[in-house]
C-alpha positions as CSV (number, residue, x, y, z in Angstrom):
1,X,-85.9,-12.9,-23.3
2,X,-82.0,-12.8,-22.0
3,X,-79.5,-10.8,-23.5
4,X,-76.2,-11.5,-23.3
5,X,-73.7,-8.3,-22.9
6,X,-70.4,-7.6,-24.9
7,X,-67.2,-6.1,-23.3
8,X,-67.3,-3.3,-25.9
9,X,-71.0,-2.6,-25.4
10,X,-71.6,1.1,-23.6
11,X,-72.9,-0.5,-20.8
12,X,-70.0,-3.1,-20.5
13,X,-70.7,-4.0,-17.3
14,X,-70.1,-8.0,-18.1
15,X,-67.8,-9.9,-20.2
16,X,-68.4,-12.7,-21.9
17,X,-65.4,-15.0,-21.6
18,X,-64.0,-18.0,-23.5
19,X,-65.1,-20.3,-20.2
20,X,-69.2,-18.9,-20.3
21,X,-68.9,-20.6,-23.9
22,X,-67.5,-23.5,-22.1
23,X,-70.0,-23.7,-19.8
24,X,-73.2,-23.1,-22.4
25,X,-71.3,-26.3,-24.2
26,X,-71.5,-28.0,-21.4
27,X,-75.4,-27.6,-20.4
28,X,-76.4,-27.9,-23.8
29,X,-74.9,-30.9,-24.4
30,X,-76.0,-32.6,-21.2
31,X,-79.8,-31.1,-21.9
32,X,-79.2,-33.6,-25.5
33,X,-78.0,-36.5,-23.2
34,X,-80.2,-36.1,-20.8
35,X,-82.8,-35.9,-23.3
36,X,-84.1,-32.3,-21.3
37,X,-83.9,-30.9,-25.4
38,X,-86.3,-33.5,-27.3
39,X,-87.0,-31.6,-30.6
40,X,-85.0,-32.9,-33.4
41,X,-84.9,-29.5,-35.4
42,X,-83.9,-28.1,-31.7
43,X,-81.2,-31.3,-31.4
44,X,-79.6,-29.9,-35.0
45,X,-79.5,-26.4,-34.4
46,X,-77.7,-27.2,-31.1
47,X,-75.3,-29.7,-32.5
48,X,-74.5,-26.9,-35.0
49,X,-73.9,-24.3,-32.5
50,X,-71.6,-27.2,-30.5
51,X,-69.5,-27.9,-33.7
52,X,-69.1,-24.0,-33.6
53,X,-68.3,-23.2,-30.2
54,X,-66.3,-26.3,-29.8
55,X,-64.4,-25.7,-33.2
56,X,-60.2,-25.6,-33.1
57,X,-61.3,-22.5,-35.4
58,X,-63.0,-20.7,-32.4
59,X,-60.6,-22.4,-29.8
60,X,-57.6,-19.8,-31.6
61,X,-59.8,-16.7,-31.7
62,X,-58.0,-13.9,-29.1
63,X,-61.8,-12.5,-28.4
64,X,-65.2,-13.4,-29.1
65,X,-67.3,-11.2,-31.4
66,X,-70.8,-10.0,-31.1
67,X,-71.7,-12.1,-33.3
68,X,-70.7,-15.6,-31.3
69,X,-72.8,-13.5,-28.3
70,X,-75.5,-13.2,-30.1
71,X,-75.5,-16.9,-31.7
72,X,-75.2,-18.0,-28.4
73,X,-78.2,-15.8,-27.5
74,X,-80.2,-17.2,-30.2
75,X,-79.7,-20.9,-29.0
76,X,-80.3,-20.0,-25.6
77,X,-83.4,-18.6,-26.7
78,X,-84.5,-21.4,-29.2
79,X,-83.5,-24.0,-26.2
80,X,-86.6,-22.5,-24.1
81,X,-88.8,-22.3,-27.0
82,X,-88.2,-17.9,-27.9
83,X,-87.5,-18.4,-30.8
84,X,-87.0,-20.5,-34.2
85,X,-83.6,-19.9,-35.3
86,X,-80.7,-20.0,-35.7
């Protein structure tokens, strides 16, 4: 299972930047078109999390928090089949 790292973490040896988000948006929603994600409780969670990181809410935030990591972790992880949430 991958972890993602936070700039403020004691071993903050990578950042993860507004564009990373950009890019997850960007793969997830081409594994939906693409039909690459085919579970429709996996489809949901992922829209969710695409509402989210696409959001004008988390567009004006200055950083992103550990908890937008580890979201983004947890869909990741759902995506190949690691887990059941989020």
């Amino acid at each position: 299972m991958g972890y993602l790292t936070h700039s403020t973490s004691p071993d903050n040896k990578f950042k993860v930047r507004r564009a990373w988000f950009q890019g997850l948006v960007a793969v997830l929603s081409n594994g939906i078109t693409f039909e690459e994600i085919t579970d429709p409780v996996v489809i949901l969670k992922v829209e969710r999390g695409l509402r989210r990181f696409t959001s004008e809410r988390f567009h004006r935030k200055l950083l992103t928090t550990k908890r937008d990591i580890r979201y983004a972790n947890l869909l990741i992880n759902l995506v190949l089949g690691e887990n059941t949430k989020p």
